[in-house]
N, C-alpha and C positions, 0 to 999 in steps of 0.2 A: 455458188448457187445455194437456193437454200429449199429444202423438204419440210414434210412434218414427218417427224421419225415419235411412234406411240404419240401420236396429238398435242404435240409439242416441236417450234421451230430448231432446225439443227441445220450449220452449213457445211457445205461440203465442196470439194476443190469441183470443176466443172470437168465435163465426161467421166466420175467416177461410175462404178461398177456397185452392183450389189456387197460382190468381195468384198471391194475397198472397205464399203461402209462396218460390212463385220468384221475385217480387219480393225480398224478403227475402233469399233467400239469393245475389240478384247476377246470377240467370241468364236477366233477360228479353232475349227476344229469342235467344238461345242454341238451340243444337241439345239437346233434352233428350228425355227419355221420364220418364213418371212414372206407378208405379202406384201403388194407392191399394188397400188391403186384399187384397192378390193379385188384381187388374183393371188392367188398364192402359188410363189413362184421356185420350182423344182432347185435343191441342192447344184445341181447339175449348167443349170441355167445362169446362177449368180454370176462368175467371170463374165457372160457374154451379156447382162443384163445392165442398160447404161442406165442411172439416174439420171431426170432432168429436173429444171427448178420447179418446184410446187408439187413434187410427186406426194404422193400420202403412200410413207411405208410402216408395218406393224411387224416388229421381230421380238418374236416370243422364246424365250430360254426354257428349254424344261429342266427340270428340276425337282430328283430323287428323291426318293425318302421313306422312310416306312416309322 
C-alpha cells in the first residue's frame, strides 16, 4: 500500500501499524509526535493503529539543543 508519510509518497507492507512505520523509519524509542489523517495520534495508540492505503501521515522528531 502506499501513504504520504510528510507529503511525500512512501509504501508500506499492507495491515502495517503506526509502529511498524516508526520502526521502519529508525525512530523507535525516539521523541516523536505522529499524526495520522490531521489527528494526532497518542504514543500509546501506535501498535493498535492500522495504516491503510492513501492515509496522509506527519511524524515530527524533536530535537535538542541549546
Amino acid at each position: 500500500m502506499q501513504i504520504q508519510l510528510n507529503g511525500e509518497a512512501h509504501c508500506l507492507q499492507d495491515g502495517a501499524h503506526i509502529s511498524d512505520l516508526i520502526e521502519q523509519l529508525g525512530f523507535t524509542g525516539k521523541r516523536i509526535a505522529v499524526e495520522l489523517n490531521m489527528e494526532i495520534i497518542p504514543r500509546s495508540e501506535h501498535p493498535s493503529t492500522t495504516l491503510n492505503d492513501g492515509d496522509q501521515v506527519e511524524v515530527v522528531h524533536a530535537i535538542g539543543g541549546g
